[in-house]
BATOR-512054 format. One line per 10 residues: their letters; for each residue x, y, z of N, C-alpha, C, CB. Coordinates in steps of 0.2 Angstrom, whole numbers, plus 5000, padded with zeros to 4 digits. Glycine has a CB too. Example, Ala and Ser with C-alpha at 12.3 -4.5 7.8 and 13.67 -1.06 7.14 Angstrom:
// BATOR-512054
as	5066/4972/5039/5062/4978/5039/5066/4984/5039/5057/4978/5045; 5064/4989/5035/5068/4995/5036/5064/5000/5039/5070/4997/5029
This chain:
// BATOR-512054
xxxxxxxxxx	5237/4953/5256/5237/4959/5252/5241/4958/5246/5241/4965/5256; 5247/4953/5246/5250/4952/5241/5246/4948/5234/5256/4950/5244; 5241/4943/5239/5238/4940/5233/5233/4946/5229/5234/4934/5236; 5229/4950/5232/5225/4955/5227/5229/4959/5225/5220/4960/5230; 5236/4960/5226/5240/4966/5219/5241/4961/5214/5248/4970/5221; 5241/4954/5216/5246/4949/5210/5240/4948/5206/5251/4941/5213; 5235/4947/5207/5225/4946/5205/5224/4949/5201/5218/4949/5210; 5226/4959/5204/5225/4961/5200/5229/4964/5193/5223/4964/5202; 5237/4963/5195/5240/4963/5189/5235/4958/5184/5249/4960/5190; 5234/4954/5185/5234/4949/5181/5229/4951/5176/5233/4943/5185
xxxxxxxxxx	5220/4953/5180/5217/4956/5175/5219/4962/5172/5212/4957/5177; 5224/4966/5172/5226/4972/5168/5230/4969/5161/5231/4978/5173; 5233/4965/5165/5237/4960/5157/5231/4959/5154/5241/4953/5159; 5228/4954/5156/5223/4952/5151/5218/4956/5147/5219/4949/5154; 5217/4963/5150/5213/4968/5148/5218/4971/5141/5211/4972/5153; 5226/4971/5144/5228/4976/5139/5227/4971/5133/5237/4979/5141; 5230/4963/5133/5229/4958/5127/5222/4959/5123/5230/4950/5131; 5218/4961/5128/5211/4962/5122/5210/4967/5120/5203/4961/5123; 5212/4972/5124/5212/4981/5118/5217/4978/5112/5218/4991/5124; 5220/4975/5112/5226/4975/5106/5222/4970/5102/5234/4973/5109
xxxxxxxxxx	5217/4964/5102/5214/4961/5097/5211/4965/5093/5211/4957/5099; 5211/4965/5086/5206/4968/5081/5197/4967/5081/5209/4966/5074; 5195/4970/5080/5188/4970/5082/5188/4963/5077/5182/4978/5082; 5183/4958/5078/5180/4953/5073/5173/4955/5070/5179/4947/5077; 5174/4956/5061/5169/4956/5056/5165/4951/5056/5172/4955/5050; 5158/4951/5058/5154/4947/5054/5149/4948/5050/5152/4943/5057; 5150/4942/5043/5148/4946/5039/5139/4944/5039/5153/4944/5033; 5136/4947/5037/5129/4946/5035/5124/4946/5029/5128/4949/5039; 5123/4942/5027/5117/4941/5021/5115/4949/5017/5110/4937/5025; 5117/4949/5011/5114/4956/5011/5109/4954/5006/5120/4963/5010
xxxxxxxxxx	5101/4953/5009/5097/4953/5006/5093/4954/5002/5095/4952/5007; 5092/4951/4993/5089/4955/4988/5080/4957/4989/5090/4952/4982; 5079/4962/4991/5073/4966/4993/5067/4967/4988/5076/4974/4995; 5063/4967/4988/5057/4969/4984/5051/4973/4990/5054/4961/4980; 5046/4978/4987/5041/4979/4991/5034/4976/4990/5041/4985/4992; 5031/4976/4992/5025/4971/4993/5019/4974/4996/5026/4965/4997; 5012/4976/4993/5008/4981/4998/5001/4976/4994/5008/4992/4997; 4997/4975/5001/4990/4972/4998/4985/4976/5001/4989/4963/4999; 4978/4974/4994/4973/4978/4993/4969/4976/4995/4970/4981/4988; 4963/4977/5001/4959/4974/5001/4952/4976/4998/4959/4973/5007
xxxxxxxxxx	4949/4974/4992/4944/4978/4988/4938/4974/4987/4947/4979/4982; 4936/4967/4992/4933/4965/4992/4926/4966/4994/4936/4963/4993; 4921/4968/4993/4914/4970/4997/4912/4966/5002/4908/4972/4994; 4914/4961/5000/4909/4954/5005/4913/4948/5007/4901/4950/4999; 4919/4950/5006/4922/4943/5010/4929/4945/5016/4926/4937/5002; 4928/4941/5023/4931/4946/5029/4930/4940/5033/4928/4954/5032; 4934/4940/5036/4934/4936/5045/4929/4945/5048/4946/4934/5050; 4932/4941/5054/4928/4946/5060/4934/4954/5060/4929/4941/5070; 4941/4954/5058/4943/4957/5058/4947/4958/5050/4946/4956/5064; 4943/4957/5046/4946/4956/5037/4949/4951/5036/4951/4961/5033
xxxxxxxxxx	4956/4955/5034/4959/4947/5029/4967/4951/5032/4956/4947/5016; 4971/4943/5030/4978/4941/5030/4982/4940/5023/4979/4935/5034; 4986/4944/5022/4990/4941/5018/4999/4941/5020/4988/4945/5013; 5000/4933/5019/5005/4930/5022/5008/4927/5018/5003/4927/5028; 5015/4928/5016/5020/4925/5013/5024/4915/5019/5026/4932/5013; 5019/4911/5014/5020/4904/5018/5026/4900/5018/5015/4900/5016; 5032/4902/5012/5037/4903/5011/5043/4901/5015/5036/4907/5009; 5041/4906/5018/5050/4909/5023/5045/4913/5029/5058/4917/5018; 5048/4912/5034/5048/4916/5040/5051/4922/5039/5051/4912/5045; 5045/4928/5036/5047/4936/5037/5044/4939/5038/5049/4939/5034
xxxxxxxxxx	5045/4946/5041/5042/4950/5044/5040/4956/5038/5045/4951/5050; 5035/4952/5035/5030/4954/5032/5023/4958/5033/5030/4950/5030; 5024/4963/5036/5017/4963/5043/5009/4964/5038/5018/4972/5050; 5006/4963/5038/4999/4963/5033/4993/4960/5033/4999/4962/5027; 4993/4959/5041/4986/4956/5044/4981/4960/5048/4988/4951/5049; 4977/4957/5048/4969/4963/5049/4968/4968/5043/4970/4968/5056; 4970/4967/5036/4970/4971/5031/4961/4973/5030/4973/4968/5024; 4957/4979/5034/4951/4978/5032/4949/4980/5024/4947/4982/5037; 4943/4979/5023/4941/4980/5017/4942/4990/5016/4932/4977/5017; 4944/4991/5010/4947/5000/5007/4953/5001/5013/4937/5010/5008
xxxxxxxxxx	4956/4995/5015/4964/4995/5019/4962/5002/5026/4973/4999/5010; 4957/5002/5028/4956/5006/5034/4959/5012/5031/4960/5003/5041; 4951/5016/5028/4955/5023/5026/4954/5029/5032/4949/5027/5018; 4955/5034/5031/4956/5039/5039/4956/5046/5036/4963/5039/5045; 4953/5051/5036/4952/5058/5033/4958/5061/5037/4943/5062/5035; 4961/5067/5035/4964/5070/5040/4965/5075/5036/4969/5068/5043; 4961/5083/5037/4962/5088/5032/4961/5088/5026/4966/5088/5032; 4956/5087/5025/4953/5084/5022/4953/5080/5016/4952/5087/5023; 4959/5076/5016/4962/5071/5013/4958/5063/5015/4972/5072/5015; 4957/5060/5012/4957/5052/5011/4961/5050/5011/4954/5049/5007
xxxxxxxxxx	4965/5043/5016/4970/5039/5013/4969/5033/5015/4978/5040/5013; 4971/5028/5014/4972/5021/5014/4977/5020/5021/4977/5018/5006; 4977/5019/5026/4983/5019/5032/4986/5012/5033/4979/5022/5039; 4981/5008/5028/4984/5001/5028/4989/4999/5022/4978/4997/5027; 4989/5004/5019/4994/5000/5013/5002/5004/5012/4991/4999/5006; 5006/5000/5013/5013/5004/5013/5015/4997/5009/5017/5007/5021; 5019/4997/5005/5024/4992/5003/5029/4990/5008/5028/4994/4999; 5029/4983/5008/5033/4981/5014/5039/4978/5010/5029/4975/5020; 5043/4977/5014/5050/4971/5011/5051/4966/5012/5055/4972/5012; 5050/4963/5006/5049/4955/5004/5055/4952/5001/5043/4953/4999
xxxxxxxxxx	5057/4948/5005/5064/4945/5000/5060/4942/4991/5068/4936/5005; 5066/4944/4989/5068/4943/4981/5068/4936/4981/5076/4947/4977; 5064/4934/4974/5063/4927/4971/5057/4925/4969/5065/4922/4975; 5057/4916/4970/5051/4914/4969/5049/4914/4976/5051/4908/4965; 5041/4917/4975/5038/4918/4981/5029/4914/4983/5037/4925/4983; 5029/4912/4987/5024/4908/4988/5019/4911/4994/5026/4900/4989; 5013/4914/4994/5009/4917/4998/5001/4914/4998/5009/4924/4996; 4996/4916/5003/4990/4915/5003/4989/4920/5008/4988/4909/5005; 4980/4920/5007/4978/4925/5009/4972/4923/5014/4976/4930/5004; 4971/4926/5020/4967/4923/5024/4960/4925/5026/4971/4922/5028
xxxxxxxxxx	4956/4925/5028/4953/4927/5034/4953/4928/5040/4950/4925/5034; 4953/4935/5043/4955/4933/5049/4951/4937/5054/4961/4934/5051; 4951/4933/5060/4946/4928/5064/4950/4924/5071/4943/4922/5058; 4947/4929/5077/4951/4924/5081/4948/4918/5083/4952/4926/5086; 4943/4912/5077/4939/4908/5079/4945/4903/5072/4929/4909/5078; 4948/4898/5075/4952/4895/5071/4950/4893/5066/4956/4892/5073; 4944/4889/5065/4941/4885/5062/4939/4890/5054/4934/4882/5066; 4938/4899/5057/4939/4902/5051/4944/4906/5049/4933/4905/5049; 4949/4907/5053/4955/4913/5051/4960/4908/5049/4958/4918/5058; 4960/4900/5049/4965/4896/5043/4958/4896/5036/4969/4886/5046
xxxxxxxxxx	4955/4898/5035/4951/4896/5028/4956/4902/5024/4941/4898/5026; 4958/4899/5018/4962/4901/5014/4956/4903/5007/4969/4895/5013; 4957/4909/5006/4953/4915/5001/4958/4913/4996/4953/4924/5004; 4963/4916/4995/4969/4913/4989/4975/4910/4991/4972/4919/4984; 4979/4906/4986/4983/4903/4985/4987/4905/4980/4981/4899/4986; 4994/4906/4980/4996/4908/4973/5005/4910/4975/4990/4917/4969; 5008/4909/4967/5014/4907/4970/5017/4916/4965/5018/4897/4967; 5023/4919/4964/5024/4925/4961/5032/4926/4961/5021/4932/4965; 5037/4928/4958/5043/4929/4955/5044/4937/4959/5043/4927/4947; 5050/4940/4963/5051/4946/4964/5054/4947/4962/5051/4948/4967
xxxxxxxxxx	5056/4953/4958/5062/4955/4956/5066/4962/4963/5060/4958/4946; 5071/4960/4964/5074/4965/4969/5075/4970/4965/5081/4964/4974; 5072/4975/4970/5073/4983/4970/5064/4985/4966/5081/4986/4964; 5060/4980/4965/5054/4983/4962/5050/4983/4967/5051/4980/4956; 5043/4987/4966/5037/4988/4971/5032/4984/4968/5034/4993/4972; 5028/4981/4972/5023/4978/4969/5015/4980/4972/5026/4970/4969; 5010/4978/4968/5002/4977/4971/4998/4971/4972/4998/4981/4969; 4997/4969/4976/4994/4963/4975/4985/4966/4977/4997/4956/4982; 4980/4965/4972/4973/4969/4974/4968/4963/4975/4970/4975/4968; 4965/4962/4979/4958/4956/4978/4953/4959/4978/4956/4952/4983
xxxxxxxxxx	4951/4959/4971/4942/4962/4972/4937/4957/4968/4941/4971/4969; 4932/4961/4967/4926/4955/4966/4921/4951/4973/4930/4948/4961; 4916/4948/4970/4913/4948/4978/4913/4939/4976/4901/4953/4980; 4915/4936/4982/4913/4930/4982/4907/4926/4982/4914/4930/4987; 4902/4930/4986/4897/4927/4982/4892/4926/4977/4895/4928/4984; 4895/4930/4974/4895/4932/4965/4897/4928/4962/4899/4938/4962; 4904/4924/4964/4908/4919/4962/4915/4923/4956/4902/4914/4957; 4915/4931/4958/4918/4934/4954/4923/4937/4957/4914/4937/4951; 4925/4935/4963/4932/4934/4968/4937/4934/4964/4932/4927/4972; 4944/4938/4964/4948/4936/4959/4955/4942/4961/4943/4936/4952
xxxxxxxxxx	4961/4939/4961/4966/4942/4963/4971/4944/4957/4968/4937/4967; 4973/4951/4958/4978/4952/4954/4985/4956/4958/4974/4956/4949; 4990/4954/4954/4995/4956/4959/4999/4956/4952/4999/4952/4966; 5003/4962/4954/5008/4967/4944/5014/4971/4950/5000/4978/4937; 5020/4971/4946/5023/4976/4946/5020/4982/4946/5027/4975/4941; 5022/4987/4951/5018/4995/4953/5025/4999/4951/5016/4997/4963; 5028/5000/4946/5035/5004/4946/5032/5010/4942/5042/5001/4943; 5031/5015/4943/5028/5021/4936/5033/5025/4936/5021/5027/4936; 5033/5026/4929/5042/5030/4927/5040/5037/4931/5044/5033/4915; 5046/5040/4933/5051/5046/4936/5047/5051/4931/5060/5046/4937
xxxxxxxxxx	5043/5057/4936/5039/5061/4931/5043/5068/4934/5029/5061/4931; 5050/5066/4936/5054/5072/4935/5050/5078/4940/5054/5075/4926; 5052/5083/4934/5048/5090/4940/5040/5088/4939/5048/5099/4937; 5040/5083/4937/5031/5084/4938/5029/5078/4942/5027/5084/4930; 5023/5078/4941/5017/5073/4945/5015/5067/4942/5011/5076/4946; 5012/5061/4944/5009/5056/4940/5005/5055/4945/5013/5051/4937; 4999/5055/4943/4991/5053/4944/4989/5048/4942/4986/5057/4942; 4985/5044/4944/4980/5036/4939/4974/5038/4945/4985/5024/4940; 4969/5033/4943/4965/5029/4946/4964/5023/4944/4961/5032/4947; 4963/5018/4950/4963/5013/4950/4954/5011/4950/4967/5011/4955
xxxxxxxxxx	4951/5005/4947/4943/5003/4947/4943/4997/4950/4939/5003/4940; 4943/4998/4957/4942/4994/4963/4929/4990/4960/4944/5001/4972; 4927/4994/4957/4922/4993/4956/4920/4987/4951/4921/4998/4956; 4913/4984/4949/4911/4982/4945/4909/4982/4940/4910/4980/4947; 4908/4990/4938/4908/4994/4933/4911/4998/4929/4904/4995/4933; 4912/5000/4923/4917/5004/4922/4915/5013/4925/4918/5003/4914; 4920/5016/4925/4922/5021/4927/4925/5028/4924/4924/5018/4930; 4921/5035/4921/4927/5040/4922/4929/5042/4926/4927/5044/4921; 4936/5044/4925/4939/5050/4932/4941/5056/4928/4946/5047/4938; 4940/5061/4933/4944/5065/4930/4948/5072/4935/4941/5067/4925
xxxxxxxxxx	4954/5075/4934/4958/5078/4942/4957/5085/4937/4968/5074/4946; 4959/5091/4944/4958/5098/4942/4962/5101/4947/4949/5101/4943; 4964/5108/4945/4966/5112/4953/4960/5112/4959/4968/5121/4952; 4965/5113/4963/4962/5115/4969/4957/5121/4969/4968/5117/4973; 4950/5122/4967/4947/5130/4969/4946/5130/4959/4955/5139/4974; 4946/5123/4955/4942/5125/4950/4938/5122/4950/4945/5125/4945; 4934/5118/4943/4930/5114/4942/4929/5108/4938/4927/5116/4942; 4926/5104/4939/4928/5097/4935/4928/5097/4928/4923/5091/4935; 4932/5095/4923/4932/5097/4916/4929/5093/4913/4937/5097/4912; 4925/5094/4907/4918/5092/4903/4923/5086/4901/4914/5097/4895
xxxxxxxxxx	4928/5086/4899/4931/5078/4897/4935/5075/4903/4936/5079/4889; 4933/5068/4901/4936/5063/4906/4943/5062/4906/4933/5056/4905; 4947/5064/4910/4954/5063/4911/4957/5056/4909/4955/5065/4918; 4953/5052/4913/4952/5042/4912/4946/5043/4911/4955/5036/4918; 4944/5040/4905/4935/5039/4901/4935/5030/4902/4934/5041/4890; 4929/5030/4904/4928/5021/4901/4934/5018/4906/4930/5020/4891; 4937/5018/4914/4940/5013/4917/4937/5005/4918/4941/5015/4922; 4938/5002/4914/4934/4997/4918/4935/4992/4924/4933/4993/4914; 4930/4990/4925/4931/4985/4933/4936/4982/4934/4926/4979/4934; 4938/4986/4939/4943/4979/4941/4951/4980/4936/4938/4969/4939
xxxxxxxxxx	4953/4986/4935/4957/4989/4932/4960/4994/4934/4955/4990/4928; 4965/4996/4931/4969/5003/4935/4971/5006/4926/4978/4999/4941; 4971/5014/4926/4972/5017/4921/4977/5019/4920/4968/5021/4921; 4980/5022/4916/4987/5023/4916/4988/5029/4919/4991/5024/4909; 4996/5031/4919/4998/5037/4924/4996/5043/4919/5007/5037/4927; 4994/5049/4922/4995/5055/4918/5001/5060/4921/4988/5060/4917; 5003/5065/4918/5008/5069/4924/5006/5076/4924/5017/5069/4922; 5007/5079/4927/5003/5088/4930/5009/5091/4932/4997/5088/4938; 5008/5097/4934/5014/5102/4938/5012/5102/4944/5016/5111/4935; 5016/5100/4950/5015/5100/4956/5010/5104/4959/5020/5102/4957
xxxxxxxxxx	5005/5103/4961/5002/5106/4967/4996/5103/4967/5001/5113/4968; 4991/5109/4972/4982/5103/4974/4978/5101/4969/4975/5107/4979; 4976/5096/4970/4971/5092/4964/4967/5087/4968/4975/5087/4956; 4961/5091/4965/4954/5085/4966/4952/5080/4962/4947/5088/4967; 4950/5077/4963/4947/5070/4959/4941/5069/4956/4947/5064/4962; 4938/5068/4953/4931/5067/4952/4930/5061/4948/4928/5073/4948; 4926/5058/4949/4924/5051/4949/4915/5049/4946/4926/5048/4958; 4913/5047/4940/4907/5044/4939/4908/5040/4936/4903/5047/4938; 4900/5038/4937/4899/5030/4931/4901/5032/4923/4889/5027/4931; 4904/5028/4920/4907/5031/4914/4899/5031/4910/4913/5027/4910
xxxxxxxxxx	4901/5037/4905/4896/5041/4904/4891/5044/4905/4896/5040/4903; 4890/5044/4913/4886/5047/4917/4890/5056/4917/4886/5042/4926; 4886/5060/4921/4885/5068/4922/4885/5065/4931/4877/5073/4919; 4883/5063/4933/4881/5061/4942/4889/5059/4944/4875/5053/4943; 4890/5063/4949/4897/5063/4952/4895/5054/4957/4899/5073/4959; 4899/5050/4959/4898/5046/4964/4898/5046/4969/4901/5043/4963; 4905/5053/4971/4903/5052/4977/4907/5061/4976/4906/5045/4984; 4907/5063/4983/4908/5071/4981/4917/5070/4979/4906/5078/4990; 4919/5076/4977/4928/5076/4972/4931/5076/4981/4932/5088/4964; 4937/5074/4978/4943/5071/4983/4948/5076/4981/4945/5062/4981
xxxxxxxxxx	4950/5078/4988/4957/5082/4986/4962/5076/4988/4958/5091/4991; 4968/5077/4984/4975/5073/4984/4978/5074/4988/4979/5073/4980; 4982/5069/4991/4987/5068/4994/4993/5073/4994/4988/5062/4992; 4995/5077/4998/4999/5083/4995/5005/5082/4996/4997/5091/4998; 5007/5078/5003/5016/5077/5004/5018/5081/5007/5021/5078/4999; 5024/5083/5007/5028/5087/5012/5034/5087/5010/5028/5084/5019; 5035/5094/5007/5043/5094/5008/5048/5093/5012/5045/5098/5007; 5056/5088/5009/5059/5087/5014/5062/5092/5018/5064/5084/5013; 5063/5093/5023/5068/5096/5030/5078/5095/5030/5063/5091/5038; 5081/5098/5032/5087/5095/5036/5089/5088/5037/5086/5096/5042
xxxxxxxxxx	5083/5084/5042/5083/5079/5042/5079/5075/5041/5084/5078/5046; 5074/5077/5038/5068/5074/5036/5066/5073/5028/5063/5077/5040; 5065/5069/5024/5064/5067/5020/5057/5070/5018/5066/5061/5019; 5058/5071/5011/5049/5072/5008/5046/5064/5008/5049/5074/4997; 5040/5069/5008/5034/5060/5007/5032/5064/5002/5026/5057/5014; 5029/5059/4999/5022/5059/4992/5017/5064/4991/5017/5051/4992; 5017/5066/4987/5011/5068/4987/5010/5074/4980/5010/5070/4995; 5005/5079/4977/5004/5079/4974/5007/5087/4972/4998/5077/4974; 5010/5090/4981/5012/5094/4977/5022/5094/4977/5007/5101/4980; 5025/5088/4978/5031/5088/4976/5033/5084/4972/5034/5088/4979
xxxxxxxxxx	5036/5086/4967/5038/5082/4960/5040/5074/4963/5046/5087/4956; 5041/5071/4957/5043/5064/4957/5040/5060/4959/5046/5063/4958; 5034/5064/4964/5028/5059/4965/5024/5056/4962/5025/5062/4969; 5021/5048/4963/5015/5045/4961/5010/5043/4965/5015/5041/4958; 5002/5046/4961/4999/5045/4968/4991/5042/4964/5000/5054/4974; 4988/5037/4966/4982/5033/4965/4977/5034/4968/4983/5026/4966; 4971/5037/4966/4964/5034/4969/4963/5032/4969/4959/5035/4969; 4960/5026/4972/4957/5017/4973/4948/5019/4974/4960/5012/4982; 4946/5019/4968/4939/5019/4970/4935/5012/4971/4935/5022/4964; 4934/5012/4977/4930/5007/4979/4923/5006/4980/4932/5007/4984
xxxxxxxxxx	4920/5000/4979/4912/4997/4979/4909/4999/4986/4911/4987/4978; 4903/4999/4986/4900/4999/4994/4900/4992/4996/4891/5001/4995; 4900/4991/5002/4901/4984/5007/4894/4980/5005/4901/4986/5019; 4895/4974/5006/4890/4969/5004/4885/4969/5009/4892/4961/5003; 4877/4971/5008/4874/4972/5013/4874/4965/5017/4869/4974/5012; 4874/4964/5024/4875/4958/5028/4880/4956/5028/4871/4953/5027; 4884/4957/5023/4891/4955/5024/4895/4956/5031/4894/4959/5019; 4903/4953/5032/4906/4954/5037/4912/4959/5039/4907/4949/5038; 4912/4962/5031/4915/4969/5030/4910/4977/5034/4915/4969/5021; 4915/4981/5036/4912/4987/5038/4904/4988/5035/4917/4993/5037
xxxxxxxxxx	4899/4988/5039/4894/4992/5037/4891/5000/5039/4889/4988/5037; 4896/5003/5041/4894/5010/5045/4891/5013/5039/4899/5015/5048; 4888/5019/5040/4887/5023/5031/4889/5025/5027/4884/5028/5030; 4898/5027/5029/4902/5027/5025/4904/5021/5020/4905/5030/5027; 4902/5015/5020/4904/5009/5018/4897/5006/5014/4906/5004/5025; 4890/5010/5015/4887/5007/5012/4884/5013/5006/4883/5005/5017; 4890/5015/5001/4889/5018/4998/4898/5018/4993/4885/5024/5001; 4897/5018/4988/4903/5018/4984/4909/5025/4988/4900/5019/4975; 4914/5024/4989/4920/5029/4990/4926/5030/4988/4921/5030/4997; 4929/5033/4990/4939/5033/4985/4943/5033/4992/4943/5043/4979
xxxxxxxxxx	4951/5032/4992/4955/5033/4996/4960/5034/4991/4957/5028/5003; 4965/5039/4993/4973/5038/4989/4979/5033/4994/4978/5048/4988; 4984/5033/4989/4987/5032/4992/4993/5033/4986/4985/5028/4997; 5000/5032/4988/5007/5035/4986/5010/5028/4980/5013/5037/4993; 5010/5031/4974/5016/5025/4973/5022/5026/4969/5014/5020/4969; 5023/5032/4973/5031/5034/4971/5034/5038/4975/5031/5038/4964; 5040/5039/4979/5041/5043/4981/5047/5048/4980/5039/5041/4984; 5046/5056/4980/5050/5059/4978/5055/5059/4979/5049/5062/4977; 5062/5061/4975/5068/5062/4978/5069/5064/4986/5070/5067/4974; 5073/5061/4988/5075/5062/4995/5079/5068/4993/5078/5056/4998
C-alpha cells in the first residue's frame, strides 16, 4: 500500500513540474501566397476526363485536375457559372507548371499539352486560359495578372473571347433590352475586354458575332452574390459593390472530339464567373 501512495506522489510532482513549463512556440513559415485559376477553353483537345494543370515545381496542394472543357458550367436559377474555377493558392516566385491530359490510361494522362515556367507576385490573382484547337495547330496558352481596380460602390463587368472570331457584347438591366450599341464592339479571339463599372444590381449579357444583329446564344443573366450576414461574408456578384465579374464566351466542342458533346456543347455558349470580391 505504501508503494502506491509513494507512485503516486511521484506522478503529481511531475505533473505539477509541467503545469509550470511555459508552453513551447513553434515557429512556422509564413508563406508568400498568390492565386492561380485555370481555363479550359479548348474545343478539341482532353483526355477521357479533360485536362491537369499541375505546378511540377514543389509539392502543393494546388487542386486543378479534371478541369473539363468551359471548367464544368452548372445553371442554377437561372445563372451560368464556371464550378471549376476558383483561384487557388500558389506559393509566390518563380514557378514552373504543365498542363496535362487526363486519362486513367498512363501512356496518355503524362502527354504534356504545355510546358511553361511564370513569376508570382504574393498577394496577386492570376489566369492561366488555354484556348485554340489543336488540330488547327492554333493551340496556345495565355496566363496575365487578373487584379481589376476596386470599382468602389459600383460594379465591374468584362467579357472574355474564349472563341475564334471576334466578338460584341453587350450588358442591360434585368427586365430591359439589348442596347443598339455594343458595350465591348469588335472583341477579338482569344482576348478579354476591359472592365466597365455599373451601379449594383441584375444584368444580362448579350453576346454576337461582331457586327452581326443575330444574338449567339440567348442573354445571360449575371452572377448576383449575396450579401454578407453576421458570420458569413459576401460572395461576388453583380448586385454588391466592389465586385468583378467575367463572361467567358466559349466555342462549340470539336465534333468527334474528346471534349463533351451533349447539345449544349455542340453550339457556342457563356459561363460567368467572379474576379473580384467584395468587401468583407
Amino acid at each position: 500500500m505504501r508503494r502506491i501512495h509513494y507512485f503516486s506522489a511521484l506522478i503529481l510532482a511531475a505533473g505539477a513540474v509541467s503545469a509550470c513549463k511555459p508552453a513551447e512556440v513553434i515557429k512556422t513559415e509564413d508563406i508568400p501566397t498568390a492565386g492561380v485559376r485555370f481555363i479550359n477553353a479548348a474545343p478539341d483537345t482532353a483526355g477521357a476526363y479533360g485536362l491537369d494543370f499541375r505546378w511540377v515545381d514543389l509539392v502543393e496542394n494546388n487542386v486543378q485536375y479534371r478541369i473539363s472543357f468551359r471548367n464544368g458550367p452548372a445553371t442554377s436559377g437561372g445563372i451560368t457559372a464556371q464550378m471549376q474555377t476558383v483561384f487557388r493558392p500558389a506559393r509566390a516566385g518563380a514557378r514552373h507548371f504543365r498542363i496535362f491530359l487526363d486519362d486513367t490510361l498512363q501512356s496518355i494522362g503524362s502527354t504534356v499539352v504545355k510546358d511553361s515556367t511564370v513569376n508570382l507576385e504574393a498577394g496577386k490573382n492570376y489566369t492561366a486560359i488555354l484556348w485554340g484547337e489543336g488540330r488547327a495547330g492554333t493551340l496556345r496558352l495565355a496566363f496575365f495578372a487578373d487584379v481589376p481596380n476596386d470599382p468602389g460602390s459600383s460594379v465591374a463587368l468584362r467579357v472574355i473571347n474564349a472563341t475564334s472570331a471576334a466578338i460584341d457584347g453587350r450588358y442591360y438591366a434585368q427586365g430591359g433590352a439589348a442596347p443598339a450599341a455594343a458595350t465591348w464592339a469588335g472583341v477579338a479571339a482569344y482576348s478579354a475586354s476591359s472592365f466597365v463599372t455599373a451601379t449594383p444590381g441584375n444584368y444580362m449579357f448579350n453576346i454576337r458575332a461582331a457586327g452581326s444583329a443575330t444574338n449567339m446564344f440567348a442573354d445571360m443573366l449575371a452572377l448576383q452574390g449575396q450579401a454578407k450576414t453576421v458570420d458569413i461574408p459576401a460572395t461576388p456578384g453583380t448586385q454588391q459593390a466592389g465586385s468583378a465579374v467575367t463572361l467567358v464566351v466559349f466555342p462549340a466542342s470539336t465534333a468527334g472530339a474528346r471534349t463533351p458533346q451533349t447539345a449544349a456543347f455542340q453550339v457556342p455558349a457563356g459561363a460567368f464567373m467572379w474576379d473580384r470580391r467584395p468587401p468583407y
